[in-house]
N, C-alpha and C positions, 0 to 999 in steps of 0.2 A: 393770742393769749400772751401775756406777759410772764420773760422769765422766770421770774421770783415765785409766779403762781405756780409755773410746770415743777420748782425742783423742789417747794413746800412738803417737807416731808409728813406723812400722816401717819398715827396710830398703827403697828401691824399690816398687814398685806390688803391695798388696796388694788383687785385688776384691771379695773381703767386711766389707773393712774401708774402701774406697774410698767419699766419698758423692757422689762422679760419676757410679758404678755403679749399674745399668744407665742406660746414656746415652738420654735424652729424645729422641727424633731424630725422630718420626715429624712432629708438628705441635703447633702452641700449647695446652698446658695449661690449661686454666680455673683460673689461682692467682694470685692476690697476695698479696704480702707488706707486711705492715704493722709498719715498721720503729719506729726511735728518733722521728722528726719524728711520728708518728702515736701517740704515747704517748697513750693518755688515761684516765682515772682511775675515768670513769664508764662504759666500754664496760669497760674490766678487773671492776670491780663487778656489772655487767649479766652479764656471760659465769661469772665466779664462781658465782651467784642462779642462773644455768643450769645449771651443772652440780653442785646442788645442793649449793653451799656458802652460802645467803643471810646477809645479815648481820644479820639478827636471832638468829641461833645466837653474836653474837660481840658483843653491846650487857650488854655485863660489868653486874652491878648490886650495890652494897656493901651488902650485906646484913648483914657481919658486924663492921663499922666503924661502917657506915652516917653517915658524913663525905660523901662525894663520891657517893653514889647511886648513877645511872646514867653511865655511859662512852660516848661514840660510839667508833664502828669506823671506819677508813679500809682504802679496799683499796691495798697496795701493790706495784707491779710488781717483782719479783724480778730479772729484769736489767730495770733501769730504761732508759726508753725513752730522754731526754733524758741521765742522768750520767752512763750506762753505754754503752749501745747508738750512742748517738749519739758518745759523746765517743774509742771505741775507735776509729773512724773508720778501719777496712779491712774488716771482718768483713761491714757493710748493701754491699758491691763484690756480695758472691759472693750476696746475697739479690733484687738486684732486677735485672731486665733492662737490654740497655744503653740504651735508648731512657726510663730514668727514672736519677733520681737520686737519690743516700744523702742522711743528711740534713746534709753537709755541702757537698752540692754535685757530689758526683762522678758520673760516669756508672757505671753498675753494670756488670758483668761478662758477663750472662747473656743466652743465646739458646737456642728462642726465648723464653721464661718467665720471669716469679718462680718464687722456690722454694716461697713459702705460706708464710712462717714470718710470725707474726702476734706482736704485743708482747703486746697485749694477749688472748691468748688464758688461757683458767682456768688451765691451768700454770703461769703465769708470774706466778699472785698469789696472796697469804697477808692476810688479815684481818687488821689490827694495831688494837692497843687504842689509844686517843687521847684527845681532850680531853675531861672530865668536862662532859654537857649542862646541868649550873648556869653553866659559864663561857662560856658559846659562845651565838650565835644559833643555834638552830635554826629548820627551815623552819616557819613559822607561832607560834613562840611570841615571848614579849616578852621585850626584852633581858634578859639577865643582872644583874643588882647589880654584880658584879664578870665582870672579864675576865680569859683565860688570857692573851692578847696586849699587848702594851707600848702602849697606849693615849696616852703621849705627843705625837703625830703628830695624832690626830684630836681630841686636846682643841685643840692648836693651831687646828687645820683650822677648828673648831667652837666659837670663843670664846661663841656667845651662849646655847648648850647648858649642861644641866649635864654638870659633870666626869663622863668614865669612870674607875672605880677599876679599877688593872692589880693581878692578885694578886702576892703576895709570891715570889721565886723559890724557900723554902723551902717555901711552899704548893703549887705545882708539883712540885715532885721530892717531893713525901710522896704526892700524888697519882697521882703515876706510879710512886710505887716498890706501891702497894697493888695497883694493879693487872694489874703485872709480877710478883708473887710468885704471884698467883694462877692468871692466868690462862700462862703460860710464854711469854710471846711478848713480842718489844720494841716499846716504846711510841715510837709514829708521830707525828711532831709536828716542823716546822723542817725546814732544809736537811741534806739528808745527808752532803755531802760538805765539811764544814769540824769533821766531828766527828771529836776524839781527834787522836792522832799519825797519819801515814802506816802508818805497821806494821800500827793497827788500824780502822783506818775502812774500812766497808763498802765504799763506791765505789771506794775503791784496788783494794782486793781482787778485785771482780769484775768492774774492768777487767783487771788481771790477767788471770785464769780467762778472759777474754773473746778475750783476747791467744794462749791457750794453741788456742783454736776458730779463730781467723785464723791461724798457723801452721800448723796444721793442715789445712786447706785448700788455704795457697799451696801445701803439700808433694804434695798431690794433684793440684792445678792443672799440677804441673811435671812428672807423672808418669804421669798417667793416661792409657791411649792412646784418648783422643779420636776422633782424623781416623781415618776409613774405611780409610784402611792398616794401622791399628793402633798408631801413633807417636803420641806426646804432641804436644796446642800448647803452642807457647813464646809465646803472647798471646793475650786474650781475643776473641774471645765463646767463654765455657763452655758446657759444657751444664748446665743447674741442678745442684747438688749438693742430691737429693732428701735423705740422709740425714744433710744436716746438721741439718734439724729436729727429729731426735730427738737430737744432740748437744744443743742447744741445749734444749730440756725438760729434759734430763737434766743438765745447767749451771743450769737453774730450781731442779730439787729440792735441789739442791746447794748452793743460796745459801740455801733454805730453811730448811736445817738450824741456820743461823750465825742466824736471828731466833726460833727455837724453842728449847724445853727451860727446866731451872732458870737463872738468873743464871748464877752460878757458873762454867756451863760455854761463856757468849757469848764471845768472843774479837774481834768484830768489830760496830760499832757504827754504827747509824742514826740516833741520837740521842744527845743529851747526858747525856737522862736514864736510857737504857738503858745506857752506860758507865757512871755513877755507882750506877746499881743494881748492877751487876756488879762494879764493885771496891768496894762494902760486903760483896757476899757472899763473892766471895776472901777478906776481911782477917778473918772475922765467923765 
């Protein structure tokens, strides 16, 4: 079912549409939730490799250029734990009990459980192409010649070294565009959330979309009859809202979409150099 369907809010309390419903009431759940503060890059990778997406199926190699070689993969959280998750700051209320707190601080909304929505669970990640292994350290080999990173800082740092040479920024975005045409996905590299305009940057966006799942919930919070009379609370403690973590998966696949396919058709961007791939192939 598509996103937009799950978080369509309806008239007054519907219970199959409700993710209060059926109310948790008997006794504490075995679940936590591992929110925005628990973002981590290597358990998202770890849990991907588990459910048999490993990332040797995603280590690109130019074969057909054969300029930049092999590719590293990074694995990227789709709602991201820290820009998204953490920065929408209502939605981690309704995921964690009240005796813990979201990752700005607050006391969360819930009794007596988390709900179990996990950040970094394999849903919530997609393999992205990244830095060519000629520019980068990898684990065990020796430095690079040259680097993808602005090198500036640590020649300072390091006067009695010889220089790092930083590549060219045309050398990067030729390297990134090779292996965004090929392999359909955008390339992973730099902060997300200072790329392009607000209209089209990723993190806008799927704080957005994130916004549209906290709505959705308060609208449940205020409506669902709760208390053993059968009338709604007008203040927390909830009881978990179990079916919001398949909202939220289903807000994963959905972001998905926007780092897959040809250029052409990306609209929203993680990178600099996946915007600049994407408006060569518009104009081209």
């Amino acid at each position: 079912m598509e996103f937009l369907e799950l978080v369509a809010i309806p008239d007054g309390h519907v219970a199959d549409k409700c993710p209060f419903c059926p109310h948790e009431k008997a006794k504490d759940a075995d679940k936590t939730s591992y929110i925005g503060k628990n973002n981590n890059s290597k358990t998202l990778a770890e849990n991907l490799t588990a459910n048999g997406d490993p990332k040797a199926k995603h280590l690109y190699y130019d074969s057909e250029f054969g300029i930049y070689r092999r590719y590293s993969a990074e694995a990227h959280h789709l709602v991201c734990g820290n820009e998204v998750l953490k920065e929408e700051g209502e939605v981690e209320k309704y995921l964690v009990k009240q005796s813990k707190q979201t990752s700005k601080g607050a006391a969360g909304y819930l009794q007596p459980n988390d709900v179990g929505y996990d950040v970094n669970c394999s849903g919530n990640g997609i393999w992205l192409p990244s830095v060519p292994d000629m520019f980068r350290k990898a684990a065990g080999k020796q430095e690079p010649d040259r680097w993808w990173g602005d090198q500036t800082d640590w020649n300072k740092k390091h006067p009695s070294k010889p220089p790092r040479i930083s590549l060219d920024e045309w050398e990067k975005a030729d390297a990134a565009f090779i292996v965004m045409d090929v392999v359909k996905r955008q390339f992973h590299k730099g902060s997300h959330g200072n790329v392009g305009e607000p209209h089209n940057n990723y993190v806008v966006m799927a704080i957005d979309r994130l916004q549209m799942v906290t709505i959705f919930l308060q609208h449940f919070a205020d409506v669902c009859p709760m208390e053993d009379d059968g009338t709604p609370r007008d203040k927390p403690p909830y009881y978990p809202p179990n079916g919001i973590v398949q909202i939220l998966n289903s807000l994963s696949r959905n972001l998905e979409h926007e780092l897959d396919g040809h250029p052409s058709e990306w609209n929203y961007f993680i990178s600099e150099y996946a915007l600049k791939c994407a408006e060569w192939w518009k104009t081209h």
